[in-house]
C-alpha positions, 0 to 999 in steps of 0.5 A: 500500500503506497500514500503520502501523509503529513507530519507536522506542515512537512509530507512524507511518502511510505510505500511496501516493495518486494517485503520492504517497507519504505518510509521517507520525508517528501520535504515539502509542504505540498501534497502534490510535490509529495505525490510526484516524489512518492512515483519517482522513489517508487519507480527507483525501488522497481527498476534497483529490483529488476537490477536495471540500476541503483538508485542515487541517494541524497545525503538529506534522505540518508540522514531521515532514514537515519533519525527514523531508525536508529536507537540513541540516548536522548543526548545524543540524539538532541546532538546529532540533530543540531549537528544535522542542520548544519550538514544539511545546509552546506552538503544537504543538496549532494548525494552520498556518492558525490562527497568525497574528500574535496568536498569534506575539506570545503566543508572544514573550510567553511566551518573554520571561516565561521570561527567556530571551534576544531571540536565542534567541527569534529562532532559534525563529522562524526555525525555524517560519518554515523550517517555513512556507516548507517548508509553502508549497512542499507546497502546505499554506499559501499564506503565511507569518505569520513573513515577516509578524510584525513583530521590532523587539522582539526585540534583535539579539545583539552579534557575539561576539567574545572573545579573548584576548591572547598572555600569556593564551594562553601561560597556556592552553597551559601549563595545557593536556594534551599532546595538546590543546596542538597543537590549541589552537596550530593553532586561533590560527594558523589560525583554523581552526572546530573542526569543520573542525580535527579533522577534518583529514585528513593528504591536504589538508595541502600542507607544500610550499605551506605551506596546507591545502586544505579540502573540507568546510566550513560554508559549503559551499566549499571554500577554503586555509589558508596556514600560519604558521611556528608552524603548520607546525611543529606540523604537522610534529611531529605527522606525525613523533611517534614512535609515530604510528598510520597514520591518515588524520586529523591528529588521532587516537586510538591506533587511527588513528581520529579523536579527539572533542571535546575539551571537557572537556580545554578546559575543564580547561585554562581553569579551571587558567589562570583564562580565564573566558567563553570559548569554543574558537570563541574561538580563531578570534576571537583569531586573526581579532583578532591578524592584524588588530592586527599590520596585516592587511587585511580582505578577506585575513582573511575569505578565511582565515577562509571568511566568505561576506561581508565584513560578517561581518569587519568585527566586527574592524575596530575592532581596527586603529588603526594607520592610524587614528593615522596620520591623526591625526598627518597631520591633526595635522601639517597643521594646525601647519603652517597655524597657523605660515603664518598666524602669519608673515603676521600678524607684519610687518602687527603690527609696521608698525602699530606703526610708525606709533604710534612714528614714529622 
C-alpha cells in the first residue's frame, strides 16, 4: 500500500516493495510535490529490483532514514540533530556518492571561516560519518569518505576539567536556594552526572550499605555509589523533611513528581558567589579532583565515577603529588647519603698525602 501523509506542515511518502517497507520525508509542504516524489522513489525501488540500476541517494534522505531508525540516548540524539542542520545546509543538496574528500575539506573550510571551534567541527563529522556507516549497512554506499578524510587539522579539545576548591564551594552553597543546596552537596560527594542525580529514585538508595545502586546510566551499566558521611546525611534529611510528598524520586516537586533542571537556580547561585566558567558537570570534576588530592587511587575513582576506561581518569592524575614528593625526598635522601660515603673515603687518602709533604 503506497500514500503520502503529513507530519507536522512537512509530507512524507511510505510505500511496501518486494517485503520492504519504505518510509521517507517528501520535504515539502505540498501534497502534490509529495505525490510526484512518492512515483519517482517508487519507480527507483522497481527498476534497483529488476537490477536495471541503483538508485542515487541524497545525503538529506540518508540522514531521515537515519533519525527514523536508529536507537540513541536522548543526548545524543538532541546532538546529532543540531549537528544535522548544519550538514544539511552546506552538503544537504549532494548525494552520498558525490562527497568525497574535496568536498569534506570545503566543508572544514567553511566551518573554520565561521570561527567556530576544531571540536565542534569534529562532532559534525562524526555525525555524517554515523550517517555513512548507517548508509553502508542499507546497502546505499559501499564506503565511507569520513573513515577516509584525513583530521590532523582539526585540534583535539583539552579534557575539561574545572573545579573548584572547598572555600569556593562553601561560597556556592551559601549563595545557593534551599532546595538546590542538597543537590549541589550530593553532586561533590558523589560525583554523581546530573542526569543520573535527579533522577534518583528513593528504591536504589541502600542507607544500610551506605551506596546507591544505579540502573540507568550513560554508559549503559549499571554500577554503586558508596556514600560519604556528608552524603548520607543529606540523604537522610531529605527522606525525613517534614512535609515530604510520597514520591518515588529523591528529588521532587510538591506533587511527588520529579523536579527539572535546575539551571537557572545554578546559575543564580554562581553569579551571587562570583564562580565564573563553570559548569554543574563541574561538580563531578571537583569531586573526581578532591578524592584524588586527599590520596585516592585511580582505578577506585573511575569505578565511582562509571568511566568505561581508565584513560578517561587519568585527566586527574596530575592532581596527586603526594607520592610524587615522596620520591623526591627518597631520591633526595639517597643521594646525601652517597655524597657523605664518598666524602669519608676521600678524607684519610687527603690527609696521608699530606703526610708525606710534612714528614714529622
Amino acid at each position: 500500500m503506497a500514500g503520502v501523509y503529513k507530519r507536522g506542515d512537512v509530507w512524507w511518502v511510505r510505500f511496501r516493495m518486494d517485503g520492504v517497507h519504505v518510509r521517507r520525508s517528501a520535504r515539502t509542504p505540498k501534497k502534490a510535490e509529495a505525490q510526484v516524489f512518492l512515483h519517482r522513489l517508487m519507480e527507483e525501488h522497481a527498476e534497483a529490483l529488476r537490477g536495471e540500476t541503483v538508485p542515487r541517494r541524497l545525503l538529506t534522505e540518508a540522514m531521515d532514514r537515519f533519525f527514523e531508525e536508529v536507537s540513541l540516548k536522548p543526548g545524543t540524539i538532541e546532538t546529532y540533530r543540531f549537528n544535522s542542520r548544519v550538514v544539511t545546509r552546506l552538503l544537504g543538496h549532494l548525494h552520498l556518492d558525490e562527497i568525497d574528500r574535496r568536498s569534506l575539506s570545503e566543508f572544514v573550510a567553511t566551518r573554520k571561516r565561521t570561527s567556530v571551534t576544531d571540536a565542534t567541527i569534529r562532532r559534525d563529522l562524526a555525525f555524517l560519518g554515523s550517517v555513512f556507516t548507517a548508509a553502508i549497512r542499507w546497502g546505499w554506499v559501499d564506503t565511507s569518505p569520513v573513515t577516509r578524510f584525513s583530521k590532523k587539522s582539526l585540534k583535539e579539545s583539552s579534557p575539561r576539567t574545572r573545579f573548584l576548591t572547598r572555600q569556593e564551594f562553601m561560597c556556592l552553597h551559601e549563595s545557593a536556594s534551599h532546595d538546590l543546596r542538597p543537590i549541589l552537596v550530593l553532586a561533590v560527594e558523589t560525583g554523581m552526572r546530573k542526569e543520573e542525580l535527579l533522577g534518583l529514585k528513593v528504591s536504589s538508595i541502600d542507607l544500610r550499605r551506605r551506596e546507591l545502586h544505579l540502573t540507568v546510566t550513560k554508559t549503559g551499566r549499571p554500577r554503586q555509589v558508596p556514600l560519604s558521611p556528608g552524603a548520607l546525611l543529606t540523604i537522610r534529611e531529605l527522606l525525613e523533611r517534614r512535609g515530604r510528598p510520597r514520591s518515588s524520586f529523591l528529588f521532587c516537586k510538591p506533587d511527588g513528581t520529579r523536579i527539572g533542571d535546575p539551571k537557572k537556580a545554578f546559575a543564580g547561585a554562581c553569579r551571587r558567589a562570583a564562580i565564573t566558567d563553570f559548569r554543574f558537570h563541574d561538580l563531578r570534576h571537583s569531586f573526581a579532583s578532591w578524592f584524588v588530592q586527599d590520596g585516592g587511587d585511580l582505578y577506585r575513582l573511575s569505578r565511582i565515577l562509571g568511566h568505561a576506561t581508565l584513560q578517561m581518569t587519568a585527566r586527574y592524575g596530575h592532581l596527586r603529588t603526594d607520592d610524587l614528593h615522596e620520591e623526591i625526598e627518597r631520591v633526595g635522601r639517597r643521594r646525601s647519603h652517597g655524597r657523605s660515603q664518598e666524602h669519608q673515603i676521600e678524607a684519610p687518602n687527603t690527609s696521608k698525602e699530606g703526610g708525606r709533604r710534612h714528614p714529622q
